[in-house]
C-alpha positions in Angstrom: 10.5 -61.0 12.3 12.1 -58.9 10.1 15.8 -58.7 10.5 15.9 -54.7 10.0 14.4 -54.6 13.6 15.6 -57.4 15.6 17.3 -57.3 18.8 19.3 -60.8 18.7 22.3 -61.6 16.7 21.7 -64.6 14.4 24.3 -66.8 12.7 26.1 -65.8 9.9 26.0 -68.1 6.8 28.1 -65.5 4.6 31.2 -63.5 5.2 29.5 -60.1 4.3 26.4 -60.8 6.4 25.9 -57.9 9.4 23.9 -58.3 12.2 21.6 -55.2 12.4 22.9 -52.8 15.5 20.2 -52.2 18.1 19.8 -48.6 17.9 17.7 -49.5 14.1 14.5 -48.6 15.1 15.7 -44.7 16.3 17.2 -44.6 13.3 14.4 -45.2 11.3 12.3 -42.9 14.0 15.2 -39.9 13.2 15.0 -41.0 9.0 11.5 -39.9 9.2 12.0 -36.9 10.9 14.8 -35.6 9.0 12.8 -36.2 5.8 9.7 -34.8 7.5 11.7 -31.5 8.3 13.5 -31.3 5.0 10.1 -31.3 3.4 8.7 -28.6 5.6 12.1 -26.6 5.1 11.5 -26.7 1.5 8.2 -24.9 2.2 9.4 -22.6 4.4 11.9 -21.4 2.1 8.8 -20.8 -0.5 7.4 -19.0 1.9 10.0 -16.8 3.1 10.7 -15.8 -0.8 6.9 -15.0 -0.8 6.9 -12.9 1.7 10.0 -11.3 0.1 8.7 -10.4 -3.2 5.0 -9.2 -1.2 7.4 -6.8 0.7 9.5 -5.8 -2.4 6.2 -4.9 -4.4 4.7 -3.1 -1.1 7.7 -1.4 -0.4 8.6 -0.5 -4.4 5.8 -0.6 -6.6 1.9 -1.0 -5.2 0.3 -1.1 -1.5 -3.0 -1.2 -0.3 -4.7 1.3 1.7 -8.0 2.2 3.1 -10.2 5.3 3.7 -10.4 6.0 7.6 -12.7 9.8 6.6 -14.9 11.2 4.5 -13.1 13.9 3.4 -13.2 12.4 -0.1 -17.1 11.5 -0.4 -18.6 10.6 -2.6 -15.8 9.5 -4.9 -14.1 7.5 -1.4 -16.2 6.3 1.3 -15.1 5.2 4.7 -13.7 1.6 4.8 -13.2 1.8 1.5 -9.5 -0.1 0.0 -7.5 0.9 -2.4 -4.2 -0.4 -4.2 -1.7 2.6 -4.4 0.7 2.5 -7.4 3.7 3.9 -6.2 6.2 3.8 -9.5 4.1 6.1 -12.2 6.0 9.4 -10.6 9.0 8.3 -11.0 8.6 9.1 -15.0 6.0 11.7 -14.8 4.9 14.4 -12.7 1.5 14.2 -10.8 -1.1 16.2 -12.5 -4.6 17.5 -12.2 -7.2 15.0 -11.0 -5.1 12.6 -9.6 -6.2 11.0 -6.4 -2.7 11.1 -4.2 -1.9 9.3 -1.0 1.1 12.1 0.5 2.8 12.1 4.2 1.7 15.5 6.1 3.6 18.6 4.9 5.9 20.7 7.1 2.7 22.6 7.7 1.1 19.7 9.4 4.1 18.6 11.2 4.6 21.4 12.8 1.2 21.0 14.1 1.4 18.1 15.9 0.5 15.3 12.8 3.2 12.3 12.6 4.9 11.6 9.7 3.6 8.0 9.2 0.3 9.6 9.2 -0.9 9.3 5.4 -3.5 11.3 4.3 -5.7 11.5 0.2 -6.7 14.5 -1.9 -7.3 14.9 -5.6 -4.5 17.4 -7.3 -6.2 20.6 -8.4 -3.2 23.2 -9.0 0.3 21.9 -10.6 3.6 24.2 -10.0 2.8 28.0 -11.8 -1.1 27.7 -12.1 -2.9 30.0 -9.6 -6.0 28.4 -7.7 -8.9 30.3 -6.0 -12.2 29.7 -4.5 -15.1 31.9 -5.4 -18.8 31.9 -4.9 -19.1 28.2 -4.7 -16.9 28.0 -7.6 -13.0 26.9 -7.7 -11.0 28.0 -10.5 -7.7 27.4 -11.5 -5.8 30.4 -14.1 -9.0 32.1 -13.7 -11.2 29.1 -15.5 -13.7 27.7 -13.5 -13.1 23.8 -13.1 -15.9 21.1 -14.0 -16.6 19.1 -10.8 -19.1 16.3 -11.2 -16.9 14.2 -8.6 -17.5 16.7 -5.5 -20.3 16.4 -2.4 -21.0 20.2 -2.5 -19.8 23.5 -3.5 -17.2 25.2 -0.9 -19.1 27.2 1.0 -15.6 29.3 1.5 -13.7 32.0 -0.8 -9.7 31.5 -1.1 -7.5 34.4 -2.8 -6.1 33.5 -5.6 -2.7 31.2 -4.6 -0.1 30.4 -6.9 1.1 26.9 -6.5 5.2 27.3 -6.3 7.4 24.8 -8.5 7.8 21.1 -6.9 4.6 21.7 -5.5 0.9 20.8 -6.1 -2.4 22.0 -4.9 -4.5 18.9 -3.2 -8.7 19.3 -2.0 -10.8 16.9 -0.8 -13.9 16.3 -2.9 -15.8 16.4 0.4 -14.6 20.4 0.1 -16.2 21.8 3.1 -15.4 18.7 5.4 -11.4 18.2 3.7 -8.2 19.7 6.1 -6.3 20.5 2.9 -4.3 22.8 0.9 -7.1 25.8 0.9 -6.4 25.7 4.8 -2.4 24.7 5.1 -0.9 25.8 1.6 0.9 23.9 -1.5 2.0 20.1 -1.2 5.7 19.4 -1.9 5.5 16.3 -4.5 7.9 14.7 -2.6 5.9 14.0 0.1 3.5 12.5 -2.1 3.3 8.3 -1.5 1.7 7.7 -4.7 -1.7 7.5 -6.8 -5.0 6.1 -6.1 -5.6 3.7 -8.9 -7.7 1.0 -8.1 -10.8 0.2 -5.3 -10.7 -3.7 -4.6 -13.1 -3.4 -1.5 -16.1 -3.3 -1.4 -16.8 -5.4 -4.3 -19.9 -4.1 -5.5 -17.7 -1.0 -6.0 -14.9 -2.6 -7.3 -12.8 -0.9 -9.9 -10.1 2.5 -11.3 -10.8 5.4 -9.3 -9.8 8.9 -9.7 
């Protein structure tokens, strides 16, 4: 039997022999678990600073988010995902064409919209330039503007609006389908989240956007 787990004394032939005490075996039992537990502490703590540095880079520097309408179609569909880079404003200023994920304005506050709500527009107008909708046709200091990216023309007119300074102009490209600055006004830049850059789902349309 082996000594480390018997229950009976047995004769000492030797001054520093020891008899074994009879609570061995729960020791052993508790050595396993304690070695068991420091293991899974060890992965705990891995996981804890994980989920530290995936909060850090949500909260600071990138988050995912998807399209819930199609006030963006074609260039965002429904269900679509996107990864939102929120550091490139904090050096520059948001300009024309950007996609931009923003928290509702005052104007939609007021209206009843939360302000968790988040919503996604592409900037036409920066601070100074005057935007207006005419004919079909949307142009911005009087030049009419490009747009391969949209659904249709705007079957609406706007009078010419001057976008004032700290704020931009946002439209859907969806532009007769798209609650957005041609119906409640300029958007502060501070309300702006941050900028569309990259569609990771669905895969077969993986890639940059905007």
């Amino acid at each position: 039997m082996d000594p480390k787990f018997t229950d009976q004394a047995t004769p000492s032939s030797a001054e520093g022999d020891r008899v074994t005490p009879k609570n061995a075996p729960e020791d052993g039992i508790e050595g396993r678990w304690r070695s068991l537990w420091q293991g899974q502490w060890g992965n705990l703590r891995v996981l804890a600073i994980a989920l530290a540095i995936a909060l850090t880079v949500r909260v600071l520097i990138a988050e995912p988010r998807y399209i819930p309408s199609n006030s963006m179609d074609p260039t965002l569909r429904i269900g679509d995902r996107l990864l939102v880079d929120k550091v490139s404003y904090r050096w520059q200023p948001p300009h024309r064409g950007d996609i931009v994920v923003f928290a509702p304005p005052p104007q939609l506050t007021r209206l009843g919209y939360e302000t968790g709500q988040a919503f996604i527009k592409r900037i036409i107008g920066e601070p100074g330039q005057t935007v207006e909708v005419l004919q079909g046709q949307v142009l911005v200091d009087g030049q009419p503007l490009q747009e391969t990216y949209i659904l249709e023309p705007p079957a609406y007119t706007l009078d010419p609006v001057t976008v004032p300074a700290g704020q931009v102009f946002v439209m859907g490209d969806n532009r007769n389908d798209s609650n957005d600055s041609h119906v409640w006004g300029g958007l502060p830049q501070q309300n702006i989240i941050g900028r569309a850059r990259f569609r990771f789902w669905p895969l077969d349309r993986l890639g940059p956007v905007g």
